[in-house]
VEXMARMAR-424814 format. One record per residue (C-alpha): x, y, z; residue in one letter; residue number from 0. Coordinates in steps of 0.2 Angstrom, whole numbers, plus 5000, padded with zeros to 4 digits. Example, Ala and Ser with C-alpha at 12.3 -4.5 7.8 and 13.67 -1.06 7.14 Angstrom:
<rec xx="5062" yy="4978" zz="5039" code="A" pos="0"/>
<rec xx="5068" yy="4995" zz="5036" code="S" pos="1"/>
This chain:
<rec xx="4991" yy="5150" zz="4805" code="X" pos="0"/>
<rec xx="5004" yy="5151" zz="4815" code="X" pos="1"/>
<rec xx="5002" yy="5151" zz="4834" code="X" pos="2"/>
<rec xx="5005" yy="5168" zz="4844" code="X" pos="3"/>
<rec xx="5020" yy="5165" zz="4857" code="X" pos="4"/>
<rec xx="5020" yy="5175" zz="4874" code="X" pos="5"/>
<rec xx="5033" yy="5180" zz="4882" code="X" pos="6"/>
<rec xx="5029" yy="5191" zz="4898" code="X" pos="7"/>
<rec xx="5040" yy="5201" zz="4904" code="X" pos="8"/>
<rec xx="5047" yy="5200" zz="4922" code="X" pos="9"/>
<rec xx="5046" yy="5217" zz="4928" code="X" pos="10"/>
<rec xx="5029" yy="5225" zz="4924" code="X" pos="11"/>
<rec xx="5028" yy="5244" zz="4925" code="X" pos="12"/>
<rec xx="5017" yy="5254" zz="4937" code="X" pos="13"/>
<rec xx="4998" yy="5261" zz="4929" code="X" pos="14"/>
<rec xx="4998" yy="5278" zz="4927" code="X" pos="15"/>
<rec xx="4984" yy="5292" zz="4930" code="X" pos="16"/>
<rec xx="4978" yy="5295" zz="4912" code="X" pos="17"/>
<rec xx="4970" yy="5311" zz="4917" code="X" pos="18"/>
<rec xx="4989" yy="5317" zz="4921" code="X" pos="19"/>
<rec xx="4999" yy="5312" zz="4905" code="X" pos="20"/>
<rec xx="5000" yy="5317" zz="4887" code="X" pos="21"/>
<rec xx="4992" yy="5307" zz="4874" code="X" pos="22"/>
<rec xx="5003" yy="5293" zz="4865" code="X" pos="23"/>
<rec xx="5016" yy="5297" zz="4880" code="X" pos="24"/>
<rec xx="5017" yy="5281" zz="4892" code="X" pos="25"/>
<rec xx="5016" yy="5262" zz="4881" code="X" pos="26"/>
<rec xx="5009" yy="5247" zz="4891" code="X" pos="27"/>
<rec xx="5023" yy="5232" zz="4898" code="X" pos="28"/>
<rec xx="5020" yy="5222" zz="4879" code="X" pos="29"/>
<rec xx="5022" yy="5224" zz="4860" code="X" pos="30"/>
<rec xx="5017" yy="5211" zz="4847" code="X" pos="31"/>
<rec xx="5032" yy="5207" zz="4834" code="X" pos="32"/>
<rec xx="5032" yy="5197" zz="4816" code="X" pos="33"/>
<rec xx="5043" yy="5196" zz="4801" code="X" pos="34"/>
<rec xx="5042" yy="5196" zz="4784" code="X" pos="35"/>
<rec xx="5057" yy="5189" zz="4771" code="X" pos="36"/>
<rec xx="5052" yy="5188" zz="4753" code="X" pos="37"/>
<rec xx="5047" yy="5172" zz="4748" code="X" pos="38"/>
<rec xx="5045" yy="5163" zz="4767" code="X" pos="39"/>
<rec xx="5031" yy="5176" zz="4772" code="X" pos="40"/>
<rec xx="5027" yy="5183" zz="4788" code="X" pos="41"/>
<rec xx="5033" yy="5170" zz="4802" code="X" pos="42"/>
<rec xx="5037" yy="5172" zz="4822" code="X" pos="43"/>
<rec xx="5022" yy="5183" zz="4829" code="X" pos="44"/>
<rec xx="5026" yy="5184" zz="4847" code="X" pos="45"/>
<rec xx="5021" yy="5196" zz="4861" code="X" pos="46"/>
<rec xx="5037" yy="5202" zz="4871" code="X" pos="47"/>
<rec xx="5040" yy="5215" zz="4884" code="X" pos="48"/>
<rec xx="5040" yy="5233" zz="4877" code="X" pos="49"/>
<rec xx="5057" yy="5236" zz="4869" code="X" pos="50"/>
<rec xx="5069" yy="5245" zz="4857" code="X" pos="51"/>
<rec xx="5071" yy="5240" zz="4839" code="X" pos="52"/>
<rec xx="5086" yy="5234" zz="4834" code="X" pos="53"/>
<rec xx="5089" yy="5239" zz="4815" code="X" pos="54"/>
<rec xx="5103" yy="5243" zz="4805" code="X" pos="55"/>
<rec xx="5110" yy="5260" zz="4801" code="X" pos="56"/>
<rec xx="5104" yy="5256" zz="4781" code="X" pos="57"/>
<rec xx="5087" yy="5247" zz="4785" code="X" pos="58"/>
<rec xx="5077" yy="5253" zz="4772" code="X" pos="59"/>
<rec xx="5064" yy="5261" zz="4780" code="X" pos="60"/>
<rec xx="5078" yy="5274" zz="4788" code="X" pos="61"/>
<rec xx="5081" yy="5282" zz="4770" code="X" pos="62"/>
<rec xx="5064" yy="5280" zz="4758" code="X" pos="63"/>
<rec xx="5052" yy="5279" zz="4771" code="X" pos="64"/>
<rec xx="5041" yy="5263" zz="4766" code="X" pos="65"/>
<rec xx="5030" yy="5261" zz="4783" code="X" pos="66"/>
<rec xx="5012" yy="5262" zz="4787" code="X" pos="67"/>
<rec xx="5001" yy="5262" zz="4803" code="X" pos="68"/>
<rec xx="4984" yy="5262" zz="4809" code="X" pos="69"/>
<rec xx="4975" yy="5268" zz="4823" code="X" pos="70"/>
<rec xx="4964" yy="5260" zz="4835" code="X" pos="71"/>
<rec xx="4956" yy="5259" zz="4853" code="X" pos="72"/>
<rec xx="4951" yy="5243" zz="4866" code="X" pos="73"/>
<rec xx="4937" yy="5251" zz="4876" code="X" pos="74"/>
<rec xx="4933" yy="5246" zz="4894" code="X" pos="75"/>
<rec xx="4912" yy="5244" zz="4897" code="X" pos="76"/>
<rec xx="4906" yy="5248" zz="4915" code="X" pos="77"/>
<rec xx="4904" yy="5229" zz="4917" code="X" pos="78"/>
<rec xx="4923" yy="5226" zz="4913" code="X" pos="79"/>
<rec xx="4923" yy="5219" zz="4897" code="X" pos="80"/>
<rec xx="4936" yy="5225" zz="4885" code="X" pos="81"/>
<rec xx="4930" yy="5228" zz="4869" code="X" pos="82"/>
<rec xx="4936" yy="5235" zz="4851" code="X" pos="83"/>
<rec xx="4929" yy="5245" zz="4836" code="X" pos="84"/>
<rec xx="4926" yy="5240" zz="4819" code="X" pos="85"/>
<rec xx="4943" yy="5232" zz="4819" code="X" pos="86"/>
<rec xx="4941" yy="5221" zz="4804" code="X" pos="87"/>
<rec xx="4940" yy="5241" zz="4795" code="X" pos="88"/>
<rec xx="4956" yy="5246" zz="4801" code="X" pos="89"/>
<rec xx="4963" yy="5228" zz="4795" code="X" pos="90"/>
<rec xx="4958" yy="5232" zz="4778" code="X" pos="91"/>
<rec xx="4963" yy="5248" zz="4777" code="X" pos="92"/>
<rec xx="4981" yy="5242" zz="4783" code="X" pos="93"/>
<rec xx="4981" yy="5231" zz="4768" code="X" pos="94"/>
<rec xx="4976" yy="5245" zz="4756" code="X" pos="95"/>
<rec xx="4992" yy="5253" zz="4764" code="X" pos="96"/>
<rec xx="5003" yy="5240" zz="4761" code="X" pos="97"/>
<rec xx="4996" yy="5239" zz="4741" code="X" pos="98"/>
<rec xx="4999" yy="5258" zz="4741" code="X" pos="99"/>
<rec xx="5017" yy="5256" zz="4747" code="X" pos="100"/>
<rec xx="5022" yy="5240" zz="4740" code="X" pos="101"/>
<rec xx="5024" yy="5234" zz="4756" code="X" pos="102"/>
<rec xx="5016" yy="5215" zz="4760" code="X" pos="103"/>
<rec xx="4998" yy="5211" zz="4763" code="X" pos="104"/>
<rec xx="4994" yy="5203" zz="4781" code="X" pos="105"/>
<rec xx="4982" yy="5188" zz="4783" code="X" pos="106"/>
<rec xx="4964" yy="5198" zz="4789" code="X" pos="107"/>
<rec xx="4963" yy="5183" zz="4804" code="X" pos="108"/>
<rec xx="4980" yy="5182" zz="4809" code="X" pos="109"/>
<rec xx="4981" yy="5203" zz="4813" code="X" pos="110"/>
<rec xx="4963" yy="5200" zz="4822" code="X" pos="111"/>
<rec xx="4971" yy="5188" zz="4832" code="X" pos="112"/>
<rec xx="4985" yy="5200" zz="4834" code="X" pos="113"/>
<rec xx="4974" yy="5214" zz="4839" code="X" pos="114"/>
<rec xx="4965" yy="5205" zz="4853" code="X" pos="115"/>
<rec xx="4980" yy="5194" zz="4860" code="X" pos="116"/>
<rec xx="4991" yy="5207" zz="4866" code="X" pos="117"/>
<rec xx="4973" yy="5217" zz="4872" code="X" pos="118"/>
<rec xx="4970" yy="5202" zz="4884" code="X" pos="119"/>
<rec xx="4989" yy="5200" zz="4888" code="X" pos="120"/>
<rec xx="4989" yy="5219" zz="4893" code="X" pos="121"/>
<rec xx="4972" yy="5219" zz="4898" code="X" pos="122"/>
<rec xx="4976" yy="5229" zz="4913" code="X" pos="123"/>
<rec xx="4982" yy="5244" zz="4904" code="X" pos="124"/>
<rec xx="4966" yy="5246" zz="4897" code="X" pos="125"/>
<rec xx="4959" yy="5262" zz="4908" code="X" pos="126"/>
<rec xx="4940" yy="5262" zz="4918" code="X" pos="127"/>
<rec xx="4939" yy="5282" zz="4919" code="X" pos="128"/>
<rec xx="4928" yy="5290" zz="4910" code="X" pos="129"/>
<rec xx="4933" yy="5295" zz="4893" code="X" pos="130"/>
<rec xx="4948" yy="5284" zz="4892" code="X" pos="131"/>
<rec xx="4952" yy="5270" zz="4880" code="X" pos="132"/>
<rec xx="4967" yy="5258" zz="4875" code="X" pos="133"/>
<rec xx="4976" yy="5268" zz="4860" code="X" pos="134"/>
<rec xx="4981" yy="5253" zz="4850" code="X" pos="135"/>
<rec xx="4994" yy="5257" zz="4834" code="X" pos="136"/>
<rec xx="4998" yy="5243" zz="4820" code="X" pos="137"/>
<rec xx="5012" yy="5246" zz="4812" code="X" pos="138"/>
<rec xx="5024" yy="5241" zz="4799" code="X" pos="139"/>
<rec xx="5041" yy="5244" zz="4789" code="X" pos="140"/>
<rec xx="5054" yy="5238" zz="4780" code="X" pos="141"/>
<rec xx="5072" yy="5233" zz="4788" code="X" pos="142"/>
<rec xx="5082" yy="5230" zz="4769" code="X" pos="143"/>
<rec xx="5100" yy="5231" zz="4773" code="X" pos="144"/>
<rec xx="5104" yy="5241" zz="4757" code="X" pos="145"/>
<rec xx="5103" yy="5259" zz="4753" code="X" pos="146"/>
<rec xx="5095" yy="5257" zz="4735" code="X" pos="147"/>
<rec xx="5077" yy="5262" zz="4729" code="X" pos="148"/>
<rec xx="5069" yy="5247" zz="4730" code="X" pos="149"/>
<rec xx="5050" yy="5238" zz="4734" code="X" pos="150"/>
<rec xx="5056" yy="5229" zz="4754" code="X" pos="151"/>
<rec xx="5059" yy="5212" zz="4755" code="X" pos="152"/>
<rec xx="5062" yy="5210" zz="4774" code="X" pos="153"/>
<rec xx="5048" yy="5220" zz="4785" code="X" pos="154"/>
<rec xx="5044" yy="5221" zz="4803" code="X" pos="155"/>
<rec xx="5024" yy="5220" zz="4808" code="X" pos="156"/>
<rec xx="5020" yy="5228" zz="4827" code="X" pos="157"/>
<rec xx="5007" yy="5234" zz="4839" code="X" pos="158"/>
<rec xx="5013" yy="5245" zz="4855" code="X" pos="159"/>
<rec xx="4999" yy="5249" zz="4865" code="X" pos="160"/>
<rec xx="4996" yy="5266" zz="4878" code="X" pos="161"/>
<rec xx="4980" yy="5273" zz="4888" code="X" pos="162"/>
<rec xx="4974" yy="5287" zz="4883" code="X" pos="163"/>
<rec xx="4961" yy="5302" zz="4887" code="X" pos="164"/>
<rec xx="4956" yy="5315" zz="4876" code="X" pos="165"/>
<rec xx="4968" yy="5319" zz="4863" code="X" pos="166"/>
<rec xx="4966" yy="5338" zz="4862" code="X" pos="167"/>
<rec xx="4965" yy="5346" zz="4878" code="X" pos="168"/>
<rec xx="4950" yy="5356" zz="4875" code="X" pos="169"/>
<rec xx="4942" yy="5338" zz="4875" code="X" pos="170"/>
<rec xx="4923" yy="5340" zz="4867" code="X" pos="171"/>
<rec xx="4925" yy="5356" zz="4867" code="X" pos="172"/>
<rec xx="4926" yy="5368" zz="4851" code="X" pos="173"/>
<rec xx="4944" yy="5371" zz="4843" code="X" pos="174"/>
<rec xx="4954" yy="5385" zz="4832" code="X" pos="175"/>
<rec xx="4959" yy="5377" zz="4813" code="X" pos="176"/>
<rec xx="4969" yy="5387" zz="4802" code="X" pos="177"/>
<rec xx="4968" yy="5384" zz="4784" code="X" pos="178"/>
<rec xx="4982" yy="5380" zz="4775" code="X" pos="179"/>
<rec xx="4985" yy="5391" zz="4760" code="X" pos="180"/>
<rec xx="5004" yy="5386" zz="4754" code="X" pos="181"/>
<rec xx="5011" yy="5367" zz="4761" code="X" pos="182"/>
<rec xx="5001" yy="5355" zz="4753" code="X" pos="183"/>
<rec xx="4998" yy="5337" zz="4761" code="X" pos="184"/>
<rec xx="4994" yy="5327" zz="4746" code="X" pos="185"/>
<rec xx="4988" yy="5325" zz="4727" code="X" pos="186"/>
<rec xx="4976" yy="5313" zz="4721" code="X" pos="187"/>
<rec xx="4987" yy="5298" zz="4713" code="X" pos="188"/>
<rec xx="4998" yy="5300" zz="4730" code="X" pos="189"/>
<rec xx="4998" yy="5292" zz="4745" code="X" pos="190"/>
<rec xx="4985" yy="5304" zz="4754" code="X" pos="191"/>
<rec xx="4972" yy="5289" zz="4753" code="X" pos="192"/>
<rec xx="4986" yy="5278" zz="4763" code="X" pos="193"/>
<rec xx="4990" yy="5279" zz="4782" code="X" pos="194"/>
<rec xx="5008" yy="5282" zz="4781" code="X" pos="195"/>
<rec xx="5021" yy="5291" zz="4788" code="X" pos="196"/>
<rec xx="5026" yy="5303" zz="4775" code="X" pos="197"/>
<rec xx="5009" yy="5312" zz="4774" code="X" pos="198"/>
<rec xx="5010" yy="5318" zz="4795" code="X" pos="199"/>
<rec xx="5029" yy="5323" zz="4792" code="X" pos="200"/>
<rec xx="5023" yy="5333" zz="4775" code="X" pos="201"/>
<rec xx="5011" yy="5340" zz="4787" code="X" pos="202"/>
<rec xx="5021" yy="5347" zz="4800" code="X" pos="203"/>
<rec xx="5026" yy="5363" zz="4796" code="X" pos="204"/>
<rec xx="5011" yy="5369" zz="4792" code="X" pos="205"/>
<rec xx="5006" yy="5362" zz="4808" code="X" pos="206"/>
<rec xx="5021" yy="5372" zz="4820" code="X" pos="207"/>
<rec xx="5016" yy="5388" zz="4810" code="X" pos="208"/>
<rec xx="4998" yy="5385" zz="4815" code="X" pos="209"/>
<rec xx="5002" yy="5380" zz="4834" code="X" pos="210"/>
<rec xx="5011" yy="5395" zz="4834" code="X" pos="211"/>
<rec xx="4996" yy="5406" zz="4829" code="X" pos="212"/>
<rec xx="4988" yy="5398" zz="4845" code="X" pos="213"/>
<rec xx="4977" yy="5384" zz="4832" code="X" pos="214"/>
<rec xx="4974" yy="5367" zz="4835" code="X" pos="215"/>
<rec xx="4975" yy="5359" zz="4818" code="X" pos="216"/>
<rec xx="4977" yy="5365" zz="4800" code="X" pos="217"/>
<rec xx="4965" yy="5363" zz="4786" code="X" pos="218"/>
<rec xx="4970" yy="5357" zz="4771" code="X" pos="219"/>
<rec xx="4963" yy="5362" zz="4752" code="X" pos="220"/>
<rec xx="4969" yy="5351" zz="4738" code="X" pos="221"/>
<rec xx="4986" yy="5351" zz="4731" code="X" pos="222"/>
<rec xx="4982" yy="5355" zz="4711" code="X" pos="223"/>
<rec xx="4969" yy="5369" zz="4712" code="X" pos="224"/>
<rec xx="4972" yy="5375" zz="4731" code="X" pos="225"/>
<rec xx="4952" yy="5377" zz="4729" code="X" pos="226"/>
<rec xx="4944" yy="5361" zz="4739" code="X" pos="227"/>
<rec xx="4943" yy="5357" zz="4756" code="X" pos="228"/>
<rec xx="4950" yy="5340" zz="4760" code="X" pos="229"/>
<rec xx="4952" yy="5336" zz="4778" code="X" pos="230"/>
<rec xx="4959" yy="5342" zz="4794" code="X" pos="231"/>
<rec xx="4978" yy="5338" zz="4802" code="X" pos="232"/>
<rec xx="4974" yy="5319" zz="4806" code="X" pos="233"/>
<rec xx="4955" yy="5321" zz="4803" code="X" pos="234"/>
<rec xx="4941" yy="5322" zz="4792" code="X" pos="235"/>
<rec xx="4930" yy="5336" zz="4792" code="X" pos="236"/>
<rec xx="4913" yy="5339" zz="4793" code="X" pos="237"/>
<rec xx="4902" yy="5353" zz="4790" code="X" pos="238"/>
<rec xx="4883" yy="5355" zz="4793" code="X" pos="239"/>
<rec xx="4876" yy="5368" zz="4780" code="X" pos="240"/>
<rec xx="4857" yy="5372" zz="4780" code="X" pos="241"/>
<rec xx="4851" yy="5355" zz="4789" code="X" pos="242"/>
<rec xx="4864" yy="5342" zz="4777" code="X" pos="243"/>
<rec xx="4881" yy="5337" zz="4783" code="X" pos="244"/>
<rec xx="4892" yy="5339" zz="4770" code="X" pos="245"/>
<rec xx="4909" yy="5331" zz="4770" code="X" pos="246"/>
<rec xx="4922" yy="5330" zz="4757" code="X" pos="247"/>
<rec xx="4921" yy="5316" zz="4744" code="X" pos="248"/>
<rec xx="4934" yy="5302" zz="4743" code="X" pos="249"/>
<rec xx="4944" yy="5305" zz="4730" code="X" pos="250"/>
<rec xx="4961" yy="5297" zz="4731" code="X" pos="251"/>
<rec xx="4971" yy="5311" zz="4743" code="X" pos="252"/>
<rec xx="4960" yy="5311" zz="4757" code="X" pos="253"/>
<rec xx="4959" yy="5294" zz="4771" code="X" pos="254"/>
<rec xx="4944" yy="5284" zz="4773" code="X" pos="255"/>
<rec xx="4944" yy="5286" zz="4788" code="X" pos="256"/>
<rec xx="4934" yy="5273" zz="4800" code="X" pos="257"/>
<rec xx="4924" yy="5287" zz="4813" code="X" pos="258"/>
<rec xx="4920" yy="5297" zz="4798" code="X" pos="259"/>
<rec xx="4911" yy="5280" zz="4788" code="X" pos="260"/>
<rec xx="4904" yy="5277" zz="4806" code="X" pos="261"/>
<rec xx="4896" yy="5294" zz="4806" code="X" pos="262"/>
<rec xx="4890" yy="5295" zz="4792" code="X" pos="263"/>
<rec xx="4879" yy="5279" zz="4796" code="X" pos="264"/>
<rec xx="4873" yy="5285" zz="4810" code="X" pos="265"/>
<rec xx="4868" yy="5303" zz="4802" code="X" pos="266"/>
<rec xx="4859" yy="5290" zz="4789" code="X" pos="267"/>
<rec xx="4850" yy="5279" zz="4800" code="X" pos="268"/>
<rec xx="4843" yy="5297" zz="4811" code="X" pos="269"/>
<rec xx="4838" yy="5302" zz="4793" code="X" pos="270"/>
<rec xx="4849" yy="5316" zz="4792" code="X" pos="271"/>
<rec xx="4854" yy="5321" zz="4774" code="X" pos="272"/>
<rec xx="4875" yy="5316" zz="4771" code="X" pos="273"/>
<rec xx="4883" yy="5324" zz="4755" code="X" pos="274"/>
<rec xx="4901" yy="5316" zz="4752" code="X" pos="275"/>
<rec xx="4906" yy="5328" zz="4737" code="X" pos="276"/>
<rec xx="4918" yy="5341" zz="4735" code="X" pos="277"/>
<rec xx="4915" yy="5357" zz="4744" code="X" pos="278"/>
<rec xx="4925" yy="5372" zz="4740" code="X" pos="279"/>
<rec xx="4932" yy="5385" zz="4753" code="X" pos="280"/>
<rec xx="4924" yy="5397" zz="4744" code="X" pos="281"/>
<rec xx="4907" yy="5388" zz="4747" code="X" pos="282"/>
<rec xx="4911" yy="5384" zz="4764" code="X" pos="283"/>
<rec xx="4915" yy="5405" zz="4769" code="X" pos="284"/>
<rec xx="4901" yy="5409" zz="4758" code="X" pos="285"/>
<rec xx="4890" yy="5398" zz="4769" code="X" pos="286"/>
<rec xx="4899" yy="5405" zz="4785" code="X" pos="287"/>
<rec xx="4895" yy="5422" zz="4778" code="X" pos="288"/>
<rec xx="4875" yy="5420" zz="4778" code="X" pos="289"/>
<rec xx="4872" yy="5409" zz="4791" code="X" pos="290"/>
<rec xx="4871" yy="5393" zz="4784" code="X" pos="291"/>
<rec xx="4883" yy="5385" zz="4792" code="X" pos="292"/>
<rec xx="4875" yy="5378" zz="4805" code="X" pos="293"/>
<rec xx="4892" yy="5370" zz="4813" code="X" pos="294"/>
<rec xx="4907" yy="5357" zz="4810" code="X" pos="295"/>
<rec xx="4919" yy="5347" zz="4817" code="X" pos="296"/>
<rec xx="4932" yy="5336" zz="4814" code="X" pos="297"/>
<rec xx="4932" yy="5317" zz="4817" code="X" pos="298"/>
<rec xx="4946" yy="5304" zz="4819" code="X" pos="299"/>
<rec xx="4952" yy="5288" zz="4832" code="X" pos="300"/>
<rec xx="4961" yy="5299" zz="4842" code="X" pos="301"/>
<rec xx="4951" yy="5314" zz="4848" code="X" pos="302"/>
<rec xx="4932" yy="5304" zz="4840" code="X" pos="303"/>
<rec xx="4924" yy="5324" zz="4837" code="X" pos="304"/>
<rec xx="4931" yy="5339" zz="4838" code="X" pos="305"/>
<rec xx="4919" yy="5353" zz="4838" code="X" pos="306"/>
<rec xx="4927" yy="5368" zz="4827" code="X" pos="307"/>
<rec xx="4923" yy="5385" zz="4834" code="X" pos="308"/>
<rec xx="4935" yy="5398" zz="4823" code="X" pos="309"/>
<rec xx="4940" yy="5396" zz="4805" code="X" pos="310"/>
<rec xx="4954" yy="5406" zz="4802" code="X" pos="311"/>
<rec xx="4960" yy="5409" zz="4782" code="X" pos="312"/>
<rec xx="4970" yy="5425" zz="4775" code="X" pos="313"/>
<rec xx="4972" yy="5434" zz="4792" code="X" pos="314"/>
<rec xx="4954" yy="5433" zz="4795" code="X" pos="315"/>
<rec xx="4944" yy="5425" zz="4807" code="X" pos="316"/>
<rec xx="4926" yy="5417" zz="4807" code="X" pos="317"/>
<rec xx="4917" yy="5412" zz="4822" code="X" pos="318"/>
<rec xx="4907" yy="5394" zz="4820" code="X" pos="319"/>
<rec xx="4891" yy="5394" zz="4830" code="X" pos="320"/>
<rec xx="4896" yy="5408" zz="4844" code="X" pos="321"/>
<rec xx="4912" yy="5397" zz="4847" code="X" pos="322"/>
<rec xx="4900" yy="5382" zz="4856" code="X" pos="323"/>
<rec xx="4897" yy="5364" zz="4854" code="X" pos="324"/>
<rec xx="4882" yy="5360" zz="4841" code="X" pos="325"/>
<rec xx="4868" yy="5348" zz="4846" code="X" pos="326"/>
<rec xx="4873" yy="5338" zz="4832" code="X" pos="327"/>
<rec xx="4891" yy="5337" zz="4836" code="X" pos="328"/>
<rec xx="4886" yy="5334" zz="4854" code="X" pos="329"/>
<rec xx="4871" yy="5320" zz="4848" code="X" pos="330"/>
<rec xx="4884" yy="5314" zz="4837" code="X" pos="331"/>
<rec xx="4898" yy="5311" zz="4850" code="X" pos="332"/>
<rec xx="4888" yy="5304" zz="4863" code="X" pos="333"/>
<rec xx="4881" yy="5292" zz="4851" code="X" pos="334"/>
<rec xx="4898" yy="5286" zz="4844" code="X" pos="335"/>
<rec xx="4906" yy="5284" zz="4861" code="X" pos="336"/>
<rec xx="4891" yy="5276" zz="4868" code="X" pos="337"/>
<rec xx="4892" yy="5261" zz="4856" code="X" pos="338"/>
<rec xx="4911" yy="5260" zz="4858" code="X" pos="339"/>
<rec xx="4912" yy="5262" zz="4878" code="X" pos="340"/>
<rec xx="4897" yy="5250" zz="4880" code="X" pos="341"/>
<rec xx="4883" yy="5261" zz="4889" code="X" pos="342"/>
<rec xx="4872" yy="5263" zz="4871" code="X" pos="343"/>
<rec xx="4864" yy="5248" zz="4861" code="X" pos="344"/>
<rec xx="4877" yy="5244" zz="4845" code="X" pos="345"/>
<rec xx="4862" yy="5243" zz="4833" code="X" pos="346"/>
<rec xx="4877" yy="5241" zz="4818" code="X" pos="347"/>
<rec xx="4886" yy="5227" zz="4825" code="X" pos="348"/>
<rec xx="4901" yy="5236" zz="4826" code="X" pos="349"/>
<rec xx="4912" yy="5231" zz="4844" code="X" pos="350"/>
<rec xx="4920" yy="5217" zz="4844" code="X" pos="351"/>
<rec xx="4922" yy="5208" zz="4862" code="X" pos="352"/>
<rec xx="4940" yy="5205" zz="4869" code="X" pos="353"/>
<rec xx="4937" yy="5199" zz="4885" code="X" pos="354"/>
């Protein structure tokens, strides 16, 4: 494996207050670079000072979108210690990506390396307040010089760090979710199950009208029967109905996404019954109609849980759980955070140290 060169840059920038900027808006002083060439493989990972890209007008990646991400946080313990969460499933996840958009696989140990090199080297970006964390964001695209549909053979592999607070500024507490009745966000046989680009900018519109209406996210139902719930903007979803948490199944348009799986164990090991299966919305307003939905949220890197307080659908609105946080939700949230802040026991074996 090749070795990771440093280069540090010479004019550090001045720390922020978290508590005063948007999220994903200020990037730490470094970035990790590699490349890929067809046939030589991915060669040069270094860590540079936070720059530009310089690409061509025709790079590839401009005009047919092959690129992928991930997302990720570094965790600071009240000892000091900086720590990640379940990288090696955001690793693997990367790789189902790249299968997905014939883009090229990345050794598991070099991008753990990666991951925890340009932590330490930025190690002082990584935030103390409470409820902040170091956002971390893979990512990768191709650079092919040639405007022609074809599978990239020249690709650029990054990370570009930023501290972050809570991503929605209600913070834990409960949100407005519009479901989406006409945009679809993706089909099974697409790339919904992959974290890439083009799913967020198929998203968008339906996101602005929604903002507009005063909602936080969209919901989205499944692009063939419009009759499914799948998952939220950039979320899962989950829904307590009568003492079971029921969340949508897995079935090629919807991401596996790493807080939802870590839920779901958590709910297992409490001995709480977890349903992954397809719930309709016509299930879901039935069970908002009678009671039985207990409560919901969405679940995700950025924002961990997102408590839902109104469901809105065909100009009617439902009120979830007299527009409060749920004790599950809330249970649920401390839990998770605990583990991966470092003031709860990791009974999972989840964080991985840093420093």
């Amino acid at each position: 494996m090749e070795k990771i060169r440093i280069e540090k840059t010479t004019a550090p920038k001045p720390k922020c207050d978290v508590s005063k900027i948007g999220f994903g808006t200020v990037f730490s002083d470094h970035m990790f670079i590699m490349d890929y060439e067809k046939g030589k493989g991915w060669f040069d990972p270094r860590i540079v000072p936070f720059a530009p890209f310089m690409i061509s007008p025709a790079a590839i990646v401009l005009h047919y979108a092959p690129e992928i991400f991930e997302g990720m946080k570094a965790y600071r313990t009240p000892e000091g210690r900086v720590q990640l969460f379940r990288p090696i499933e955001n690793i693997k996840r990367m790789n189902i990506s790249a299968e997905r958009m014939c883009l090229p696989q990345i050794d598991e140990e070099m991008m753990m390396e990666a991951l925890k090199e340009i932590v330490r080297v930025d190690q002082d970006w990584v935030p103390s307040e409470p409820e902040t964390s170091l956002y971390i964001r893979p990512f990768m695209f191709g650079t092919d010089e040639q405007l022609g549909i074809h599978t990239p053979h020249h690709c650029i592999f990054s990370i570009i760090t930023c501290p972050v607070g809570s991503y929605f500024p209600e913070g834990i507490n409960p949100v407005r979710i519009a479901i989406e009745k006409d945009d679809v966000r993706a089909v099974k046989g697409g790339t919904g199950f992959a974290k890439c680009g083009g799913n967020y900018a198929a998203s968008l519109r339906a996101g602005e009208k929604a903002a507009a209406q005063g909602y936080a996210q969209v919901l989205w139902l499944d692009g063939v029967e419009r009759k499914y719930i799948e998952e939220a903007g950039g979320m899962n979803v989950m829904f307590k109905i009568d003492g079971k948490v029921v969340t949508p199944a897995l079935l090629g348009s919807v991401l596996d996404g790493i807080t939802r799986k870590s839920l779901i164990a958590i709910l297992k090991s409490w001995e709480i019954p977890v349903e992954e299966r397809p719930i309709s919305l016509d299930e879901l307003l039935e069970a908002i109609n009678t009671g039985r939905l207990e409560e919901c949220w969405c679940c995700g890197t950025a924002a961990v849980i997102s408590p839902i307080g109104e469901l809105a659908f065909d100009n009617k609105k439902y009120i979830i759980n007299d527009f409060k946080t749920g004790p599950l939700t809330k249970k649920l949230y401390d839990e998770l955070t605990g583990i991966q802040w470092g003031t709860r026991p990791d009974p999972f074996g989840w964080t991985v140290p840093v420093i």
